[in-house]
Wavefront OBJ file of the C-alpha trace (Angstrom):
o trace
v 0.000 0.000 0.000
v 2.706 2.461 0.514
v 4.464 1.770 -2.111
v 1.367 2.192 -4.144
v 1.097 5.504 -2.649
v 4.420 6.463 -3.081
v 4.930 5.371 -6.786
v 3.683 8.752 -8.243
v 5.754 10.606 -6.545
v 8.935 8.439 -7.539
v 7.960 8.419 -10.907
v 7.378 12.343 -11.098
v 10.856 12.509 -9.173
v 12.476 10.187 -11.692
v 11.032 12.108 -14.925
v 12.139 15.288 -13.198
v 16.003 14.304 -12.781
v 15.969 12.099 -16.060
v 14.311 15.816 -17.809
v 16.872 17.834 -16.569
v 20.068 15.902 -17.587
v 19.115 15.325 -21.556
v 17.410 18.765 -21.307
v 21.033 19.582 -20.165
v 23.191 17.922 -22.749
v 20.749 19.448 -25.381
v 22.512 22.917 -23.907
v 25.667 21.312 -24.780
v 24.799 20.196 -28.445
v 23.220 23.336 -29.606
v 24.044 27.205 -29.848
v 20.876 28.940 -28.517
v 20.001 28.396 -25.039
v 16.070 28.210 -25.493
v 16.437 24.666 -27.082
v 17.766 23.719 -23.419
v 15.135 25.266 -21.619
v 12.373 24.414 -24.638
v 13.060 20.606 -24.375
v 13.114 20.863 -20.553
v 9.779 20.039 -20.099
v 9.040 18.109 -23.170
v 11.785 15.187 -22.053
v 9.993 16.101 -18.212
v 6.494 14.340 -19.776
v 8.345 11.935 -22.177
v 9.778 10.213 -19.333
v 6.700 10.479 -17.118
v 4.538 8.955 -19.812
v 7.500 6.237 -20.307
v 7.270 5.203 -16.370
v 3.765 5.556 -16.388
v 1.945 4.212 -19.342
v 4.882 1.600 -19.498
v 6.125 0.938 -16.071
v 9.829 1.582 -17.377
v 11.205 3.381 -14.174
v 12.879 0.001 -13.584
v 14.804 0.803 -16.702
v 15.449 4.756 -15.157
v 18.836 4.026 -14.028
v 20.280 2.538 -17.684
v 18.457 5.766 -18.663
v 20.802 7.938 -16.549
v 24.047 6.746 -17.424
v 24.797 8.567 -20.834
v 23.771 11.864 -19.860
v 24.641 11.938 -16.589
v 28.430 10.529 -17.608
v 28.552 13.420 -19.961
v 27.317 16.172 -17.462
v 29.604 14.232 -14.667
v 32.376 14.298 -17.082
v 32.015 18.416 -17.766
v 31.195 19.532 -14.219
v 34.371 17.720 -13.074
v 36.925 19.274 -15.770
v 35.138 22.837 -14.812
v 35.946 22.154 -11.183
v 39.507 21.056 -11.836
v 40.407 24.031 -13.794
v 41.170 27.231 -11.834
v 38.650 30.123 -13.056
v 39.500 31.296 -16.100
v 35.732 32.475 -17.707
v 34.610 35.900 -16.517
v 30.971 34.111 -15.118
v 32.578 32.174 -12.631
v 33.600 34.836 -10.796
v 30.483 37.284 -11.542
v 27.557 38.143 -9.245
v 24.131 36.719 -10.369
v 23.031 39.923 -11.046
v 25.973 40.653 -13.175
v 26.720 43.915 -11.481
v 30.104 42.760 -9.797
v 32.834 39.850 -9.441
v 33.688 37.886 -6.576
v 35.297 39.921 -3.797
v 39.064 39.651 -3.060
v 39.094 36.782 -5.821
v 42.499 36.082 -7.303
v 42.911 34.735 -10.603
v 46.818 33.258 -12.053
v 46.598 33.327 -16.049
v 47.914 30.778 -17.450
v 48.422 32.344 -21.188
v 51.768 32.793 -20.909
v 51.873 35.110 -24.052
v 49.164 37.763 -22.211
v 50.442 40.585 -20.414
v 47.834 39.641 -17.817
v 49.720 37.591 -15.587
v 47.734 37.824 -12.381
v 43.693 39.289 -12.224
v 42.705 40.225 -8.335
v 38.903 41.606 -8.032
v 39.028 44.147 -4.966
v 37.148 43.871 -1.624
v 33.872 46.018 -3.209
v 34.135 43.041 -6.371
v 35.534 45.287 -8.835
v 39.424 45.292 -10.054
v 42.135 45.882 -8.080
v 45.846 45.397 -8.256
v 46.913 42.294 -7.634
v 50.036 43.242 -6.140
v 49.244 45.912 -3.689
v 45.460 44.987 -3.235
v 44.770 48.425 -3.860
v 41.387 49.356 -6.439
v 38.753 51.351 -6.175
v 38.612 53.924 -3.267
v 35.579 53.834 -0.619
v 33.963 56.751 -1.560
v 33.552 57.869 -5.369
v 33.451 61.580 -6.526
v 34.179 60.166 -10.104
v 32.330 57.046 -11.329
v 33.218 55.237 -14.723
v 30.418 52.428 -15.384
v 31.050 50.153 -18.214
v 31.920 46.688 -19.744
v 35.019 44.996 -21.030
v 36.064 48.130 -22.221
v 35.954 50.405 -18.814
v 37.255 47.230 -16.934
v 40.893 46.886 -19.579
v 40.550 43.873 -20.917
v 43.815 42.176 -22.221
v 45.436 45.242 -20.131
v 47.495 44.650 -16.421
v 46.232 46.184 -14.028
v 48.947 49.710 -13.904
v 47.743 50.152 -17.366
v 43.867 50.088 -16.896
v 41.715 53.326 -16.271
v 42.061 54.021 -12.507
v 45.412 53.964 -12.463
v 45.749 56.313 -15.555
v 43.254 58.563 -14.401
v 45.409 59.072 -11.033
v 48.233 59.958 -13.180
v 45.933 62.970 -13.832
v 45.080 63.660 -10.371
v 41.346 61.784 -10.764
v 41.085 59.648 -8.127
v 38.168 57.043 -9.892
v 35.977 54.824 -9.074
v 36.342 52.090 -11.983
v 32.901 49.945 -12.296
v 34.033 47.662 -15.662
v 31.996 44.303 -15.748
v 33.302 42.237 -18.758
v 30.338 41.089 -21.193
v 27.767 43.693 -19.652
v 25.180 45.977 -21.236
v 22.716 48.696 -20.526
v 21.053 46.681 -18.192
v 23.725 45.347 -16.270
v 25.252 48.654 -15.958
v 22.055 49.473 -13.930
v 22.298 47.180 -11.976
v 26.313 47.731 -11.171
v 25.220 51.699 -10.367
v 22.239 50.726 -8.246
v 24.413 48.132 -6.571
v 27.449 50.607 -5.814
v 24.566 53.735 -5.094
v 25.810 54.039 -1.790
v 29.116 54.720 -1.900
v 28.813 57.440 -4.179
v 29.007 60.892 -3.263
v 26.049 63.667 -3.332
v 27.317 66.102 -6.619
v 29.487 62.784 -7.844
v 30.506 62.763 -11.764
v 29.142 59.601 -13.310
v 29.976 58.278 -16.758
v 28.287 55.377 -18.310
v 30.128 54.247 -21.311
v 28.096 52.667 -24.266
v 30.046 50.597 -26.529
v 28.640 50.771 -30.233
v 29.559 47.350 -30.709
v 27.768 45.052 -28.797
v 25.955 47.433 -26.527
v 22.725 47.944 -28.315
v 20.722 44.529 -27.081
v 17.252 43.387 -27.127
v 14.358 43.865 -24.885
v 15.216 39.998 -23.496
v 17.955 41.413 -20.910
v 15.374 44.212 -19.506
v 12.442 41.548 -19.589
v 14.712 38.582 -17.730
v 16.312 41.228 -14.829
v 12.617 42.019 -14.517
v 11.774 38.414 -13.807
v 14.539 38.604 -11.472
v 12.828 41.283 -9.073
v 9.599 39.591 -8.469
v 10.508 37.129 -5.884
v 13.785 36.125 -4.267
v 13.012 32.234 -5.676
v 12.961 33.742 -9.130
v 16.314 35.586 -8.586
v 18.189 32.151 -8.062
v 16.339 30.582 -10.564
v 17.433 32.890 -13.606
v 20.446 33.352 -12.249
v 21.252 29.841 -12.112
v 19.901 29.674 -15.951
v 22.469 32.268 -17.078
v 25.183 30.309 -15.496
v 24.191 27.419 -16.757
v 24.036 29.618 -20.214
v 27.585 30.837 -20.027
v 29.048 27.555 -18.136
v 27.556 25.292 -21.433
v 29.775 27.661 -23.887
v 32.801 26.649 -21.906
v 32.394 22.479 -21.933
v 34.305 20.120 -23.665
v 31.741 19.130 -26.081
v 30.486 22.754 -26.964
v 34.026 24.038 -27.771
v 34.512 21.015 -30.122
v 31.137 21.234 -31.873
v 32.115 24.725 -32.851
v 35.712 24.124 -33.730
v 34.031 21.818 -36.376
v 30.869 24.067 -37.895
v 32.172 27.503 -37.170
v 34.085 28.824 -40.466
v 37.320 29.657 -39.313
v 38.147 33.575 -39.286
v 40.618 35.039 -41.943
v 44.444 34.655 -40.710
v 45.444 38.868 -38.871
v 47.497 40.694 -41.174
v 49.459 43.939 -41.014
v 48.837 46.790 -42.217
v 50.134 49.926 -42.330
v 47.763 53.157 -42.380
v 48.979 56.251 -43.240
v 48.937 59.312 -40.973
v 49.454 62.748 -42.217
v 51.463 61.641 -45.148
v 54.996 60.384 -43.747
v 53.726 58.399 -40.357
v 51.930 55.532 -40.654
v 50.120 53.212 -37.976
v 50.484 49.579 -37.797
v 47.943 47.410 -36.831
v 47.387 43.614 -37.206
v 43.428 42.783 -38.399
v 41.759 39.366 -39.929
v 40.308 42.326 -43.106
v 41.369 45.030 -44.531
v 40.036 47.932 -42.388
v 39.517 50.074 -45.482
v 36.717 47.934 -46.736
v 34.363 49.025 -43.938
v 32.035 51.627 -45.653
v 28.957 51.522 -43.277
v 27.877 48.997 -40.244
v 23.862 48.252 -40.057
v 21.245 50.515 -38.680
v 19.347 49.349 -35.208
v 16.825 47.755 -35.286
v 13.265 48.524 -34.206
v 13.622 46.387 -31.044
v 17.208 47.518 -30.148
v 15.951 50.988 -30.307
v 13.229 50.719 -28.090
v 15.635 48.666 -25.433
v 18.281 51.722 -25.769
v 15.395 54.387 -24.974
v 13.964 52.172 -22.148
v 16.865 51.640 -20.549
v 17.512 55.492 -20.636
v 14.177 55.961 -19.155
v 15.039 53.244 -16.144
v 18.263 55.661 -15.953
v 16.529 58.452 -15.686
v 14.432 56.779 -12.690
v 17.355 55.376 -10.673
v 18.778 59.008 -10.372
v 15.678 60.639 -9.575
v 16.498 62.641 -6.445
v 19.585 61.980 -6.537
v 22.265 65.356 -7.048
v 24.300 63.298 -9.412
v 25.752 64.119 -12.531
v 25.053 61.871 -15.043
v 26.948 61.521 -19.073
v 26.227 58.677 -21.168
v 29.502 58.680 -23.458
v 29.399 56.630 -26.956
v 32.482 54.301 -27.998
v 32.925 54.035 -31.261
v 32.917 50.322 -33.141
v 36.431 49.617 -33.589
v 35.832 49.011 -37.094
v 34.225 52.544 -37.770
v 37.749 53.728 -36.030
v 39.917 52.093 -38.435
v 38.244 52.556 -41.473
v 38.622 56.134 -40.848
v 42.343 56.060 -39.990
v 42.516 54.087 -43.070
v 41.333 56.893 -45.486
v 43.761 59.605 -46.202
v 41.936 62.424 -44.454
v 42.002 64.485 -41.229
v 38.227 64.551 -41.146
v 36.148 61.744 -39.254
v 33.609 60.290 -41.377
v 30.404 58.802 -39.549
v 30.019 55.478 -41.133
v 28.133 53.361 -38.301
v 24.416 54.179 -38.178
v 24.063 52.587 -34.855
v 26.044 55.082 -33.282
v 24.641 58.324 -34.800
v 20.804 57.087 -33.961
v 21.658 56.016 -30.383
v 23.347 59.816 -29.852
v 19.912 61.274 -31.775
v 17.873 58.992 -29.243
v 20.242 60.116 -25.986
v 20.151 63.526 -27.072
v 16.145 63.738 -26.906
v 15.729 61.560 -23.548
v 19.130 62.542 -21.358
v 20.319 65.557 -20.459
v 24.494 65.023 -20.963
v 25.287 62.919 -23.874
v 28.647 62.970 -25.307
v 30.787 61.253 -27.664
v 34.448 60.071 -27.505
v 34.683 59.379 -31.342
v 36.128 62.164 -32.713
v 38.117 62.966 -30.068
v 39.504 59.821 -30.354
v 40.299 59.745 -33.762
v 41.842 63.222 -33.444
v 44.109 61.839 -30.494
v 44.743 58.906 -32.697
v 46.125 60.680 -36.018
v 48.229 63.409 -33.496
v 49.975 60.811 -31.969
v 49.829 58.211 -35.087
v 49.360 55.490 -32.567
v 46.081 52.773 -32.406
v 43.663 53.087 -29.597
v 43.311 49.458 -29.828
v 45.173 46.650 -28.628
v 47.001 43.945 -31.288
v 44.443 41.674 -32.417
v 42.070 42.866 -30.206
v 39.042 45.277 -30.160
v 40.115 46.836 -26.540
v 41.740 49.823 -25.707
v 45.512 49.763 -25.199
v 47.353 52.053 -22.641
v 47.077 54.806 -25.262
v 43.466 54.719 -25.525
v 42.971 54.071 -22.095
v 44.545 57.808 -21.748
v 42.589 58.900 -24.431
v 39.224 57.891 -22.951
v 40.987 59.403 -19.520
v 41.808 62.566 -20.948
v 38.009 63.097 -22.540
v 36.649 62.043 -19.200
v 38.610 65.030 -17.564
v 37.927 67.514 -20.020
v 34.341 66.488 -19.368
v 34.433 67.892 -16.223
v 36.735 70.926 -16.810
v 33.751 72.085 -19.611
v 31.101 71.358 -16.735
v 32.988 73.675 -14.708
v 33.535 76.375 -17.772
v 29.794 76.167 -18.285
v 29.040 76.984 -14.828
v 31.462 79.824 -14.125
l 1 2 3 4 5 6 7 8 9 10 11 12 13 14 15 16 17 18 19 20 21 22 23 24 25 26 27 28 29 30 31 32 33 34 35 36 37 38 39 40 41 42 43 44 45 46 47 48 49 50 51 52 53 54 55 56 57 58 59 60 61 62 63 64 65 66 67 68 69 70 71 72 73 74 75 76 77 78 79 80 81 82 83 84 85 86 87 88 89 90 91 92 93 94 95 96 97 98 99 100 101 102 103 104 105 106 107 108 109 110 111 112 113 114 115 116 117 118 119 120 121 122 123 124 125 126 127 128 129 130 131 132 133 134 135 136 137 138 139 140 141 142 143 144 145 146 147 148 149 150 151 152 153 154 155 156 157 158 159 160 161 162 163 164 165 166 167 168 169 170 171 172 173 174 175 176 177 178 179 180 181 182 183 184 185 186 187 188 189 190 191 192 193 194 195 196 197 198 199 200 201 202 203 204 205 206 207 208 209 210 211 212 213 214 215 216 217 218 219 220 221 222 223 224 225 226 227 228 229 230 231 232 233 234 235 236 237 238 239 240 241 242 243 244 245 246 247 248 249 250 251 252 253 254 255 256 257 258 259 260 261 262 263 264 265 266 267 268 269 270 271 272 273 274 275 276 277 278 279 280 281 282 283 284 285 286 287 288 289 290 291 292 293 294 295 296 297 298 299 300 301 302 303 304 305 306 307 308 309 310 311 312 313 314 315 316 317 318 319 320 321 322 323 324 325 326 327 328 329 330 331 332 333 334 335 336 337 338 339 340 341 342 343 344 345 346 347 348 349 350 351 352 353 354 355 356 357 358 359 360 361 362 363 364 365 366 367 368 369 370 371 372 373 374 375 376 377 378 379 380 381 382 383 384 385 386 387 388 389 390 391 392 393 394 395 396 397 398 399 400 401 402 403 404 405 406 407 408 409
């Protein structure tokens, strides 16, 4: 009799554990996550019908061992590796790393040797332990970008801005958007000062995102259950791209990228700047426009900006990075004049201008800092900002403020 009773629930168990590991090595076989979560359920009520229009749960066990050797097998090579993917050491919000986490790299060839996130989960130097001070007066919000990726630590923005008396907060989160960058301000909110100088830093490149982001932190607020519950999904999202299985299936159907190259742009004539690209940078005549959706996400999340600062006496600039690409097909082209090729860019700063008060852009004076010193803003091989355009971005940032305070006389 009790087992009677108890058999539904065993066989609900079993379907539930037996759903979740092929629903889980569908994550590992395919690109977008929603086949995962889609097939979730479906394998869920496969198995249930199996053990209970069949009376196979005897069988549940053989069932398991395929799947759950494959999970076993990637769970166990995560764990033996030190950290070496930015999730594993992000919050589940996405608004900060792991505090006082230290990181060896073991690319011998990066200049990285050592990453250390600070006591307030943010980067520090790994040497000294010293990063972001207590209280903030200046406040630089952004992704890979803000937080130096590819860059040591003496090299990133904090440091460089304290070679020009700035003493920074630095708030990079590598992989972020928009949305995550208002959740890194509302997270660090109290340790900024009343009249502070914030600048959030919106990279042309990737930044512009879909309504999914806004509609899944959303999701997130409701109820502390559903907090855990979509944060464990976006680990499991960003864990998946890092298996065994994944990497290989891509190796095999992704079309290999064109070999880098050098080439040599000319500067003014006689100089020329070197840079190593998989394309010839000249061939870049125009990127896409944004799309509908993308430009309703971009003014929405300038409207949930406008509502985290309500009453607060901060002083707010959303600053525009330029798409790489748009930077070196202008340096490419013989003239001291900055063309506008990416549409992305010009809309967003048409849709900032009309719903923020302080929108700026560090394009031209980029590419003006750029073709004075004939030297890259970008790393080798790499879409980030070297040391050079780490000052750049430093230097606009200060003469920010010094035309706030022009203004104001």
């Amino acid at each position: 009799m009790v087992t009677a009773k108890l058999k539904p629930l065993c066989i609900f168990v079993a379907a539930v554990f037996l759903g979740t590991l092929y629903a889980g090595c569908v994550g590992l076989v395919t690109y977008p996550l929603r086949a995962s979560l889609l097939s979730w359920p479906i394998w869920i009520i496969l198995f249930w019908c199996l053990f209970w229009k069949f009376d196979l749960i005897r069988f549940s066990g053989y069932l398991a061992v395929v799947p759950l050797s494959i999970l076993s097998f990637e769970v166990v090579r995560t764990i033996r590796q030190p950290p070496q993917y930015a999730f594993q050491l992000k919050s589940l919000d996405r608004s900060h790393y792991t505090p006082s986490a230290r990181v060896s790299n073991r690319n011998y060839a990066s200049p990285v040797k050592e990453l250390y996130i600070g006591q307030d989960g943010f980067r520090a130097d790994p040497e000294t332990g010293q990063g972001n001070p207590s209280r903030c007066h200046d406040v630089l919000i952004g992704d890979s970008m803000i937080y130096g990726a590819g860059l040591p630590y003496p090299s990133t923005l904090g440091p460089v801005l304290e070679t020009m008396n700035i003493n920074a907060c630095v708030f990079g989160v590598a992989g972020n958007s928009p949305v995550d960058y208002l959740a890194t301000l509302h997270y660090v909110a109290n340790r900024i000062d009343d009249g502070a100088r914030i600048a959030i830093y919106i990279y042309a490149y990737n930044d512009f995102v879909t309504m999914r982001k806004y509609l899944e932190r959303t999701i997130r607020g409701l109820s502390p259950s559903l907090v855990r519950l979509t944060g464990l999904i976006g680990y499991y999202d960003d864990w998946r791209r890092t298996t065994f299985v994944q990497g290989s299936l891509r190796a095999v159907t992704t079309t290999p990228k064109d070999p880098f190259r050098s080439y040599h742009l000319k500067i003014g004539g006689t100089r020329e700047i070197e840079i190593y690209w998989d394309h010839d940078p000249g061939e870049y005549h125009g990127g896409r426009r944004l799309k509908r959706e993308e430009r309703a996400t971009f003014e929405f999340f300038l409207k949930r900006l406008r509502a985290l600062v309500a009453n607060r006496s901060w002083r707010v600039t959303v600053v525009f990075i330029p798409d790489n690409e748009e930077m070196l097909a202008n340096l490419s082209h013989p003239s001291s004049t900055f063309q506008d090729l990416d549409p992305r860019r010009v809309e967003a700063l048409k849709i900032c201008a009309t719903l923020w008060s302080d929108c700026r852009d560090l394009t031209h004076y980029m590419f003006d800092r750029a073709i004075a010193e004939a030297q890259s803003p970008y790393l080798l091989k790499d879409r980030h900002f070297s040391l050079f355009g780490n000052r750049v971005l430093a230097e606009h940032y200060k003469s920010m403020g010094e035309n706030r305070l022009v203004q104001n006389r």
